[in-house]
C-alpha positions, 0 to 999 in steps of 0.5 A, a space after each residue: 682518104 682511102 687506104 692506099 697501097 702504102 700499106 703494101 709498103 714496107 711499114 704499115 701507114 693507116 689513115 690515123 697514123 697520118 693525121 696524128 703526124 699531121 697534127 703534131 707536126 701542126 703544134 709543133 712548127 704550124 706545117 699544115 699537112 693536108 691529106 695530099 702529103 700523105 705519101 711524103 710522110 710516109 717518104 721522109 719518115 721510113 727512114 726513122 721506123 728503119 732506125 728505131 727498129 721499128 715495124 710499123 708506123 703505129 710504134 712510131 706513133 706510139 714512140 713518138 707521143 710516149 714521155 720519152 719521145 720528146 726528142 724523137 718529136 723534134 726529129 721528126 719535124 724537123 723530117 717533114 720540114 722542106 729545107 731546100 735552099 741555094 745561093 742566089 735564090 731569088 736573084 730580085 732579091 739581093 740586087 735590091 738589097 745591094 742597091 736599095 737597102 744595103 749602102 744605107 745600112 753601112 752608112 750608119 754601121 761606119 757611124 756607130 750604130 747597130 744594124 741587125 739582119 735576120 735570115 729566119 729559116 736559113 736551112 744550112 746556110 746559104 742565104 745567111 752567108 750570101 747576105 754576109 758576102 754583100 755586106 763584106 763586098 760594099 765594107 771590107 771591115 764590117 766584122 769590126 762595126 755593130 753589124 749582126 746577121 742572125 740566121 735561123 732554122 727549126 732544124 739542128 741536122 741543117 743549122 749543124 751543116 750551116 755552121 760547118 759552112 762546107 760547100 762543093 763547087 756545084 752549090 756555089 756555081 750561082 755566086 759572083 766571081 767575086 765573092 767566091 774568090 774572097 770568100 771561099 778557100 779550098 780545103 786541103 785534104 777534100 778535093 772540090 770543096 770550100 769553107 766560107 771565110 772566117 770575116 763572112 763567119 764573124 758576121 753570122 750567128 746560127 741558132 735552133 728556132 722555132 717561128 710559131 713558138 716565142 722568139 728569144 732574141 731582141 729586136 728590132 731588125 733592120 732586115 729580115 728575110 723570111 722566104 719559102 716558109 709562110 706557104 707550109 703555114 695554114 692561113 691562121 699561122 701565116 697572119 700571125 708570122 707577118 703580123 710578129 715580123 711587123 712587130 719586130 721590124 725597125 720602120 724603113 725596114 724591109 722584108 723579104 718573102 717568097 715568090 709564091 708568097 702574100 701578106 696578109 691580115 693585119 700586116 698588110 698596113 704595116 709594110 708598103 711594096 718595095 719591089 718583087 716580094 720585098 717591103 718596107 715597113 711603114 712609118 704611120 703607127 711606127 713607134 719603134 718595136 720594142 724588145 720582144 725578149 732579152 736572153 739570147 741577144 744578138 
């Protein structure tokens, strides 16, 4: 990797600066930087140099893996993570959830049971309120059933965005008529904004986590979507997220991944294809997972 122009730049960027980013920021969340990324680096971490006075991508370097830089680490992944996300993303998606997965699930929901969705990697929002907006859509009353949606993010900035559940026309343009009319009110005071209902609020549960760190919350899920992450991830780490999603899966459930995603290694035989980027998980081999931890349950 040649020494670019960057160092033209506002802040001096060496090639040792970048990889040492690189492979923190592969510990730390499994993002897989190849030399290509070099110019986002730099792109979404100035702003970081700007407010700790720095002058130079090597005091970041330094700041960064110094005892006391241990928050500053988190921010800075959180800095290279994507969180691009928006309602009615993958559109397959939830026509399949509302017609395929969702009517079964509410029927046991009516009857007692526990039913628990998991929005892993939920950005600020979107997505984890969207599937409490279907549930609500197919039972009106289901804040007052055993019905769970935990949503999910490394990153605190969009989970804080997420949990305010704030949101300007323009984001909720894609959404059913119906669902903005039930779910959304204006907010007095903050012209062309809307605040998502507080029945689709009691459904969701936001929390900080980390997918390649251990998960501390109980399974099993009977829904999980888990889209647009695995292509950041390294070979090695997209086999070990599919192969700990299988184990926290419910047999019959489904899970939902990107359109520009696979599974791959042992995964492959624990779920069947159910539509587009959509699985079932398998019943061979399927004693139903067990608890993978129970502090923080949902």
């Amino acid at each position: 990797m040649p020494e670019r122009a960057k160092n033209l730049a506002e802040f001096p960027f060496t090639n040792s600066d970048f990889r040492y980013i690189a492979e923190i920021a592969y510990q730390e969340s499994g993002l897989s930087l190849p030399d290509a990324k070099s110019q986002l680096v730099y792109t979404r971490l100035v702003k970081r140099l700007r407010e700790n006075g720095l002058s130079s991508f090597r005091e970041y370097c330094d700041l960064v893996r110094s005892p006391s830089g241990s928050t500053e680490r988190q921010v800075m992944v959180a800095a290279l993570t994507t969180n691009v996300t928006r309602f009615r993303r993958e559109a397959h998606h939830a026509s399949h959830f509302r017609k395929n997965v969702l009517p079964g699930l509410m029927k046991r929901a009516e009857k007692g049971e526990r039913i628990r969705l998991w929005s892993a990697a939920c950005a600020t929002g979107q997505e984890a309120y969207e599937i409490a907006f279907e549930i609500l859509d197919l039972s009106a009353n289901a804040s007052d059933l055993d019905v769970k949606v935990l949503a999910t993010d490394i990153d605190p900035i969009s989970l804080k965005f997420a949990q305010a559940g704030i949101y300007n026309h323009a984001a909720i343009k894609g959404l059913p008529v119906e669902f903005t009319e039930n779910n959304f009110r204006e907010i007095e005071g903050r012209n062309g904004y809307l605040e998502v209902s507080s029945a689709a609020r009691k459904l969701v549960t936001f929390r900080v986590l980390n997918l390649i760190r251990p998960w501390p919350m109980r399974g099993p899920f009977d829904v999980v979507f888990c889209r647009n992450v695995a292509i950041y991830f390294d070979q090695k780490t997209q086999h070990g997220l599919w192969s700990r999603l299988a184990e926290v899966i419910s047999p019959d459930g489904v899970l939902y991944i990107g359109h520009s995603e696979r599974l791959s290694g042992r995964s492959e035989k624990a779920f069947a294809a159910d539509g587009v980027t959509t699985f079932r998980r398998t019943l061979a081999n399927s004693a139903r997972p067990g608890k993978i931890n129970e502090t923080n349950p949902i």
